[in-house]
C-alpha positions in Angstrom: 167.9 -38.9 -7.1 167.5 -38.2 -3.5 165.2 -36.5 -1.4 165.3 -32.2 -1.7 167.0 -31.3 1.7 169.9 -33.7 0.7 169.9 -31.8 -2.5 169.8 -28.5 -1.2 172.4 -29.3 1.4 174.6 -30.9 -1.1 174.0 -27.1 -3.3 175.0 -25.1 -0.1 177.7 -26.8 0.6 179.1 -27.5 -2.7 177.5 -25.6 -5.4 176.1 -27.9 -7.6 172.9 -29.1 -7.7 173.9 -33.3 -10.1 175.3 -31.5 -13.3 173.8 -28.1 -12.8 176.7 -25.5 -11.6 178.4 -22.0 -11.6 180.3 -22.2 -14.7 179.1 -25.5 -16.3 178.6 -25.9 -20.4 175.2 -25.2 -21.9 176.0 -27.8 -24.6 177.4 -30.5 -22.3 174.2 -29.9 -19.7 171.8 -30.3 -23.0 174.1 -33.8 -24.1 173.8 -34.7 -19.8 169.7 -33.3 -19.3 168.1 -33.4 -22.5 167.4 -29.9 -24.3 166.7 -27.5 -21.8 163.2 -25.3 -22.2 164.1 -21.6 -23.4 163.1 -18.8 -20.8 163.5 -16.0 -23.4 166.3 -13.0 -22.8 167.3 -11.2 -20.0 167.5 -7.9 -21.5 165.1 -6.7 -24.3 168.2 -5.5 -26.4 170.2 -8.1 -26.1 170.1 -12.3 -27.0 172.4 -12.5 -23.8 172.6 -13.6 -20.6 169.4 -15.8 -21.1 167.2 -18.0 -19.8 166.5 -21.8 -20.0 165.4 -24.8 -17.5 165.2 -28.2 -17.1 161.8 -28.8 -15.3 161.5 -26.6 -12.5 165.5 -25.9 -12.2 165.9 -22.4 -14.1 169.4 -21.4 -15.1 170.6 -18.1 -16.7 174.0 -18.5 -19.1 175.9 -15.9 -20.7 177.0 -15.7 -23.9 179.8 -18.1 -23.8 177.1 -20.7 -22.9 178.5 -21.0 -18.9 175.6 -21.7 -16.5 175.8 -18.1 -14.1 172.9 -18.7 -11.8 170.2 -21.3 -10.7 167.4 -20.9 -8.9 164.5 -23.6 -7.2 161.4 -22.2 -6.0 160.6 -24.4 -3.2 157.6 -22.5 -1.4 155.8 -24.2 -4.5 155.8 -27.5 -1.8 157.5 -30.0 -5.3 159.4 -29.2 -7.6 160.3 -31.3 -11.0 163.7 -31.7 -11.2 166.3 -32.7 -14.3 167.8 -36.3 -14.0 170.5 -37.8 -16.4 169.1 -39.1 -20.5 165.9 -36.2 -20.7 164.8 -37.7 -17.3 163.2 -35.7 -14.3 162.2 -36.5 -10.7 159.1 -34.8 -8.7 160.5 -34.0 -5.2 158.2 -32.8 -2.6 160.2 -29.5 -1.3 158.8 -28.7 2.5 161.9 -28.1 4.4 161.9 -26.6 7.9 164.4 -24.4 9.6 165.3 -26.5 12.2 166.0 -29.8 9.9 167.9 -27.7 7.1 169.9 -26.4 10.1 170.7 -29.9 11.7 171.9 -30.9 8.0 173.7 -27.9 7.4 175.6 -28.6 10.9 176.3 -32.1 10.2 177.8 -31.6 6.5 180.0 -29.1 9.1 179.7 -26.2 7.0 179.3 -22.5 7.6 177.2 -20.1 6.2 176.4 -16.1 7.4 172.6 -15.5 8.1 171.0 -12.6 7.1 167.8 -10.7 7.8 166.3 -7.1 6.4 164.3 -4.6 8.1 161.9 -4.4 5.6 161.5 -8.4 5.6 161.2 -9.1 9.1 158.9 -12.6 7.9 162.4 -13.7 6.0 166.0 -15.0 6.7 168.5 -15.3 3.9 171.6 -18.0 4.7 174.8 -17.3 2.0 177.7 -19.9 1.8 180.6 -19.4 -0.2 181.3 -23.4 -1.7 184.0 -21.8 -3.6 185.5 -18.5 -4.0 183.3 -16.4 -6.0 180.7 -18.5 -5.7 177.5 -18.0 -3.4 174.8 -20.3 -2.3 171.3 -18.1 -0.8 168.7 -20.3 1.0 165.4 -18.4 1.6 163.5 -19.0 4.5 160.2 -17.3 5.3 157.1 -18.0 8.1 154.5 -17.7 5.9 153.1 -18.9 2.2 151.7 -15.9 1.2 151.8 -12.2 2.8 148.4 -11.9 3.2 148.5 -15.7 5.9 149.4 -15.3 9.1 152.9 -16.5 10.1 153.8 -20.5 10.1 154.8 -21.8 13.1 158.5 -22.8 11.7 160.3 -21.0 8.6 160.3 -23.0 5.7 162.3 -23.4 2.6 161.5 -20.7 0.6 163.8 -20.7 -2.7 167.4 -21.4 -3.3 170.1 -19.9 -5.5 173.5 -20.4 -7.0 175.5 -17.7 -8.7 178.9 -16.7 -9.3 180.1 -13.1 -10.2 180.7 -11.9 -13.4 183.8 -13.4 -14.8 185.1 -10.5 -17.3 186.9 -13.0 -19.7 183.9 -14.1 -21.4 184.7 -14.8 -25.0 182.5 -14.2 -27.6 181.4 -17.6 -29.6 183.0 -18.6 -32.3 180.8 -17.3 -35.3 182.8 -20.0 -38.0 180.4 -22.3 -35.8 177.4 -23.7 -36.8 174.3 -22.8 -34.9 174.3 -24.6 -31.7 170.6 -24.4 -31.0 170.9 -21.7 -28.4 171.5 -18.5 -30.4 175.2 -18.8 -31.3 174.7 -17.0 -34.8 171.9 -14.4 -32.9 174.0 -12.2 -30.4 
């Protein structure tokens, strides 16, 4: 594995973090990663969309077992991070602004920037690797609302999601049990 703003530059600008992206298999991801750690339900009602992780990589999946979002909480300064055969890699996660910028600018990709009244100690930069696809990198001055404001945004967390694809098919109950919930909707 390589260092985490390669990583998270290579997630911006093309949606996949190794194995780990919009739309990929559950069951392939657990044959690639190793069984992933369960992050319990979503919704209280409902088995679906669910959690699970690989080290400090949290996914969501809906019922058809597609990954639909990612998220890596870098303001934790490392994160442990899923590598091939049940693996996994401690990366030390302090980014700045200015040198996610310069490699966001030299992998020549574009991304919108966004800021919030109500957040003025945040920015918020969304790429699009792939239609209906988005890519957020959060970058904040400070580590803690109460700390006075760093003197350089840093990496704050990243995400991955796609939206909702409506053709989700419901697993195949003749199946056995695949570990995950298939015969517990």
């Amino acid at each position: 594995m390589t260092d985490f703003l390669t990583l998270v530059t290579g997630l911006a600008t093309t949606g996949s973090l190794g194995e780990l992206r919009y739309g990929a298999s559950l069951p392939e991801l657990a044959a690639h990663y190793g069984d992933p750690w369960d992050g319990g339900r979503l919704h209280r009602e409902t088995r679906w969309p669910h959690a699970f992780g690989w080290g400090d990589a949290l996914t969501v999946f809906c019922r058809c077992r597609q990954l639909h979002s990612l998220s890596l909480s870098a303001w934790q300064g490392e994160l442990e991070l899923p590598e091939p055969g049940g693996e996994s890699v401690l990366l030390g996660t302090r980014v700045t602004e200015t040198d996610l910028l310069a490699a966001l600018t030299a992998a020549g990709h574009s991304w919108q920037t966004l800021t919030y009244e109500n957040l003025p100690d945040q920015r918020n930069l969304v790429f699009s690797p792939a239609e209906e696809i988005r890519v957020e990198l959060v970058l904040s001055d400070r580590h803690d609302a109460d700390e006075p404001p760093l003197e350089e945004f840093l990496l704050y967390k990243a995400m991955l999601w796609g939206y909702e694809h409506t053709d989700c098919p419901e697993p195949d109950a003749s199946l056995p049990d695949d570990g995950w919930g298939a015969g517990d909707r």
